[in-house]
ZAMARGU-4260 file (C-alpha; in steps of 0.2 Angstrom, whole numbers, plus 5000, padded with zeros to 4 digits):
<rodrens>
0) 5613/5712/5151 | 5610/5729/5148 | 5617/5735/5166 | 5633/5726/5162 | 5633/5734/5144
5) 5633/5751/5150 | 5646/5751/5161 | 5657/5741/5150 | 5653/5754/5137 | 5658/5766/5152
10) 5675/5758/5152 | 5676/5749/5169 | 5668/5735/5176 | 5657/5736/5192 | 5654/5724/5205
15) 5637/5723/5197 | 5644/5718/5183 | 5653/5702/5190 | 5638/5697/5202 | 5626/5696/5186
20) 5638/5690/5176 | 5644/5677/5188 | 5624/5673/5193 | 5626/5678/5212 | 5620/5691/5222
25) 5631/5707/5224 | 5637/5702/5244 | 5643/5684/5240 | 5655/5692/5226 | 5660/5706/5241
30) 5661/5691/5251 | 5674/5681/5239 | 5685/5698/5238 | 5686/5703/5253 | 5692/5685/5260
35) 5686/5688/5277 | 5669/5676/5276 | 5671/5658/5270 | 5663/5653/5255 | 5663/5637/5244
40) 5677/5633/5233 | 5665/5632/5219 | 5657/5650/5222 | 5677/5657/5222 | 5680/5648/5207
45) 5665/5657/5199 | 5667/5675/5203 | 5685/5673/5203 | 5684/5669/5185 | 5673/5683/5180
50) 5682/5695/5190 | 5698/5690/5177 | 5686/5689/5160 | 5679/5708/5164 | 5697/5714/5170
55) 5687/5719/5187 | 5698/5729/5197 | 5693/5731/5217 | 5689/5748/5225 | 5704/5747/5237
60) 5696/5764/5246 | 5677/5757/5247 | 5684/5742/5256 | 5693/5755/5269 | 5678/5763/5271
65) 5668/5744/5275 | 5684/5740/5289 | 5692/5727/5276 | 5709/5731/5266 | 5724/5741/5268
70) 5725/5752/5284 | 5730/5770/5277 | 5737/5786/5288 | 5737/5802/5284 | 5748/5814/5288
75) 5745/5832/5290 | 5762/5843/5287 | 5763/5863/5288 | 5775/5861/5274 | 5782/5847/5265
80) 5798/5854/5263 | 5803/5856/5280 | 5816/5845/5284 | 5810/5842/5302 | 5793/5836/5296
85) 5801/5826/5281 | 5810/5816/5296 | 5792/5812/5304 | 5787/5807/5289 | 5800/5796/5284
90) 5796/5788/5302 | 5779/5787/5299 | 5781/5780/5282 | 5793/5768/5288 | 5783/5762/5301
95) 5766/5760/5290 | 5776/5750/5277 | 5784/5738/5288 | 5766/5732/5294 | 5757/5735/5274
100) 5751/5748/5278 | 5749/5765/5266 | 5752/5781/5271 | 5746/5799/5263 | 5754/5815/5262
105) 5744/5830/5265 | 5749/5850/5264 | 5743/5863/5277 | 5751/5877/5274 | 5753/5882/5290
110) 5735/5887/5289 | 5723/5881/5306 | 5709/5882/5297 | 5715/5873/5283 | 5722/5857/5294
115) 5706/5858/5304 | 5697/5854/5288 | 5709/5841/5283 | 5705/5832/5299 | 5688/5833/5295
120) 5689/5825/5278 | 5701/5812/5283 | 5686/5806/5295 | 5673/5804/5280 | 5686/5793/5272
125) 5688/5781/5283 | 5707/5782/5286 | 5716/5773/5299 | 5724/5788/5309 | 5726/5808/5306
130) 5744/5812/5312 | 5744/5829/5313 | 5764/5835/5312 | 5770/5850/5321 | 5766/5862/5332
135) 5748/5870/5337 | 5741/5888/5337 | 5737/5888/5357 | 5719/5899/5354 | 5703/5891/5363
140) 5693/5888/5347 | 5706/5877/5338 | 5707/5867/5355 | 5691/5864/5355 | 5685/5858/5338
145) 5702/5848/5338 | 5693/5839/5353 | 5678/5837/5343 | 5687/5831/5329 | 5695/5816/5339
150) 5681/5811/5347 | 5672/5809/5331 | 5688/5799/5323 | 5686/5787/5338 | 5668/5785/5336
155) 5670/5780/5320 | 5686/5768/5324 | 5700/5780/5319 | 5713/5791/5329 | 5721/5807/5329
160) 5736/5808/5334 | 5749/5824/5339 | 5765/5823/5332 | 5778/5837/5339 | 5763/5847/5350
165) 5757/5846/5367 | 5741/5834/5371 | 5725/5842/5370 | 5715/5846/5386 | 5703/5836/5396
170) 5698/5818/5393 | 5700/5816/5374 | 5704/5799/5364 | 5719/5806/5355 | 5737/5801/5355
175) 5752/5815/5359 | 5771/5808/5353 | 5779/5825/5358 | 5796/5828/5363 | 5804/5837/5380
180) 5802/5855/5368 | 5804/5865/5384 | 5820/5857/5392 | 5830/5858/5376 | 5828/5876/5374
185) 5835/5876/5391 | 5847/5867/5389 | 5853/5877/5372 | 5851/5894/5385 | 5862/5889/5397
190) 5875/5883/5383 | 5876/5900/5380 | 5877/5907/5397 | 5889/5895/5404 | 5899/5902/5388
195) 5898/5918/5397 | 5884/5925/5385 | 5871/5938/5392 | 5864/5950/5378 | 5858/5936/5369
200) 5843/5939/5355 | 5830/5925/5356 | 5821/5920/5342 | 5808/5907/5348 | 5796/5909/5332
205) 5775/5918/5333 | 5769/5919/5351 | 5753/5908/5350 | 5762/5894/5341 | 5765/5881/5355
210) 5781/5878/5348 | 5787/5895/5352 | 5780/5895/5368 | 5789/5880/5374 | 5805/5884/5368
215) 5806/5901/5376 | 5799/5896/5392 | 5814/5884/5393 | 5825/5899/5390 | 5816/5909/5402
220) 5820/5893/5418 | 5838/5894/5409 | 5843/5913/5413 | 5833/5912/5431 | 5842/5897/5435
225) 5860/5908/5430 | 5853/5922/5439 | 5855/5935/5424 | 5840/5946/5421 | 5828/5942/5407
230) 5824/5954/5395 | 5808/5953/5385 | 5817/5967/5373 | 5827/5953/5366 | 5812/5942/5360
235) 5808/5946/5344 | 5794/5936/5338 | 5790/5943/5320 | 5793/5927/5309 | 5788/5908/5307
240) 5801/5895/5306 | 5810/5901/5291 | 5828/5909/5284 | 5820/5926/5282 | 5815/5928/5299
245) 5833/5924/5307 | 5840/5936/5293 | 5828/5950/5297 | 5829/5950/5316 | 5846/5951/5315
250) 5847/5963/5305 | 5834/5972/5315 | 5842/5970/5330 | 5860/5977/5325 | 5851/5992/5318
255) 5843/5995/5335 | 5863/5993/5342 | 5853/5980/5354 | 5874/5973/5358 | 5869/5955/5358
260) 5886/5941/5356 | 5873/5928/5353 | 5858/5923/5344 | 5848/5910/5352 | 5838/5904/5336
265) 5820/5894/5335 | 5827/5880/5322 | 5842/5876/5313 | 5835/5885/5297 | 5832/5902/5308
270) 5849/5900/5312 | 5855/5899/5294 | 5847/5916/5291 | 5853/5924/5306 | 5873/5917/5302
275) 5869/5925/5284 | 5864/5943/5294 | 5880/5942/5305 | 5892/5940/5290 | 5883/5953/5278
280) 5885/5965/5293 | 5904/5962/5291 | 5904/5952/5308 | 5913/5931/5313 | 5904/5918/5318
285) 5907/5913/5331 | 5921/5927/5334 | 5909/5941/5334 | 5892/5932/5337 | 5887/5915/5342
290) 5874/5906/5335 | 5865/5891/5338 | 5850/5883/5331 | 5835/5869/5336 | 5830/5853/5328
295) 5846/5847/5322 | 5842/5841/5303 | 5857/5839/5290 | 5857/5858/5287 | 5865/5861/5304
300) 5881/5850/5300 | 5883/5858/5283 | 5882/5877/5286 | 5898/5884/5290 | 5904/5884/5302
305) 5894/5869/5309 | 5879/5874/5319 | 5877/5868/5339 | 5859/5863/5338 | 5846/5853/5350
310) 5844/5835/5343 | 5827/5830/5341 | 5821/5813/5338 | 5811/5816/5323 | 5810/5800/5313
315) 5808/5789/5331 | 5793/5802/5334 | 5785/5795/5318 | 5787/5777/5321 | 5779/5779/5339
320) 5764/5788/5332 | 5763/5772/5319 | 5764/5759/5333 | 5754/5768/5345 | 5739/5767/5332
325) 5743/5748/5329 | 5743/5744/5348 | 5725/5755/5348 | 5721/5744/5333 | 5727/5729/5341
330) 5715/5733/5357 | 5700/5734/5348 | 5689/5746/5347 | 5687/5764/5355 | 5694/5769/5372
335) 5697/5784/5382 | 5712/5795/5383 | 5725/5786/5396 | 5742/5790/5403 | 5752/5780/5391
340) 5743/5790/5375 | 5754/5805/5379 | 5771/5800/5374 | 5788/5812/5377 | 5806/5807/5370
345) 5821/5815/5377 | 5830/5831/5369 | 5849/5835/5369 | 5863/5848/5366 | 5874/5844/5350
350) 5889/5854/5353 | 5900/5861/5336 | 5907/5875/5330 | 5898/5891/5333 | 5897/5897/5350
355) 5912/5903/5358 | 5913/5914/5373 | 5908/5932/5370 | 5923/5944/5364 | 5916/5957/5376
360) 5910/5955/5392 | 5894/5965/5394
</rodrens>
């Protein structure tokens, strides 16, 4: 009597507190709850009707952790804002809810260490799958603890899934839903160069961010297979995915006189930046310079003029990531990494309003 008096007095009941008042033991009123064990009509009676006088209300989370209740995801974002990551969520979400299923949102800040440790506390609480969203910093380190980090979210029946990032290396139980990164940024190159474009300044994002590295390796196969000279001077890499960076290159690369007609930009919101550059500089788009973008979120169809872009599947990449944990689920258990756990969806040219053919041949 006293046990259940303290935590009454402490404002919520515990299963304790329904096993003693009810007059069974702690499993048979974990048993009733959980409704995976079958038990007598009598005994459901009982606790059921305790669980209503005492106002008992079940630790969703606890029965996570003990494989029973609601399956939950989490999902790992660089930055919530990002309309290209709010579209993977939304798939994600979408996905999770159609089968009852929760999903969490959390925040990395673009900081590796900082979504290593998420990982790492999403396995302690028992979650369902870590979708990690976006791209990776390719250094050995984060490679290898991201290993560690999935072999140790299969072990304990759980699965880390890539979103938007290459799979890791070696045999590792993880799932990669990427996209052909490479092929639409050579696809967008040769956009340009058919356009008759050849001083064009290229703004595929930080060096070791796998992203970047993908989408100017596609450019790099674009201007080889034109036959037209590649010239690392027209990489600038000094920025992340954001407005400022397209804005400063381009306002770094006029001051320099480096005579590009076309700005080859890392996303859509880059390319918002740069546009902003080229008209503060008293220059047309696309009369003067040509812009064109990556990712293909609404921004691109609202800037003005309209933004020639590569469409990305954003959303569809969030619904795979859900289904390919459900069909790991539905399997059973742990497995190791196979050919249908790396997962690519097609990329493609949007064609608008900003590209034109250079006004000067160079």
């Amino acid at each position: 009597m006293s046990q259940h008096k303290a935590s009454a007095d402490s404002g919520r009941a515990t299963i304790r507190d329904v096993a003693e008042r009810a007059g069974v033991s702690v499993a048979s009123v974990s048993r009733v709850l959980s409704g995976n064990y079958p038990v007598s009509d009598e005994l459901r009676s009982r606790v059921m009707k305790v669980v209503r006088e005492l106002d008992y209300v079940t630790n969703a989370h606890a029965r996570s952790l003990a494989g029973g209740g609601t399956p939950t995801v989490a999902i790992l974002i660089n930055n919530i804002t990002g309309a290209a990551f709010a579209h993977i969520a939304q798939g994600v979400e979408n996905a999770a809810s159609v089968r009852g299923w929760l999903s969490m949102v959390c925040t990395t800040s673009d900081d590796p260490e900082r979504e290593l440790a998420l990982v790492n506390l999403m396995r302690q609480q028992g979650v369902a799958a870590v979708i990690l969203l976006g791209g990776a910093y390719d250094v050995e380190d984060y490679q290898l603890r991201m290993a560690r980090f999935a072999r140790s979210l299969d072990a304990a029946g759980s699965r880390l899934v890539l979103v938007g990032r290459p799979p890791l290396d070696g045999d590792v139980p993880a799932t990669a839903v990427d996209y052909d990164n490479e092929s639409g940024a050579y696809a967008m190159a040769s956009h340009l160069l058919s356009a008759g474009h050849r001083k064009i300044l290229i703004l595929p994002g930080h060096s070791d961010f796998t992203t970047a590295q993908g989408r100017l390796e596609g450019t790099r196969r674009a201007f080889a297979a034109h036959g037209v000279p590649f010239d690392p001077g027209m990489v600038n890499h000094h920025g992340g995915y954001s407005p400022e960076y397209g804005y400063q290159a381009v306002q770094e690369g006029l001051r320099h006189k480096l005579g590009f007609t076309a700005v080859l930009a890392g996303t859509d919101v880059v390319a918002a930046g740069a546009m902003q550059a080229v008209r503060e500089a008293g220059l047309t788009v696309p009369g003067d310079v040509s812009i064109v973008g990556y990712d293909d979120i609404p921004l691109a169809s609202q800037l003005f003029p309209q933004l020639t872009t590569v469409h990305v599947p954003y959303e569809e990449m969030g619904r795979v990531a859900v289904r390919a944990v459900a069909d790991q689920r539905e399997r059973g258990g742990r497995r190791k990494a196979r050919e249908g756990d790396h997962v690519v969806l097609g990329t493609h040219v949007v064609v608008r309003q900003s590209v034109q053919p250079p006004a000067r041949r160079p």
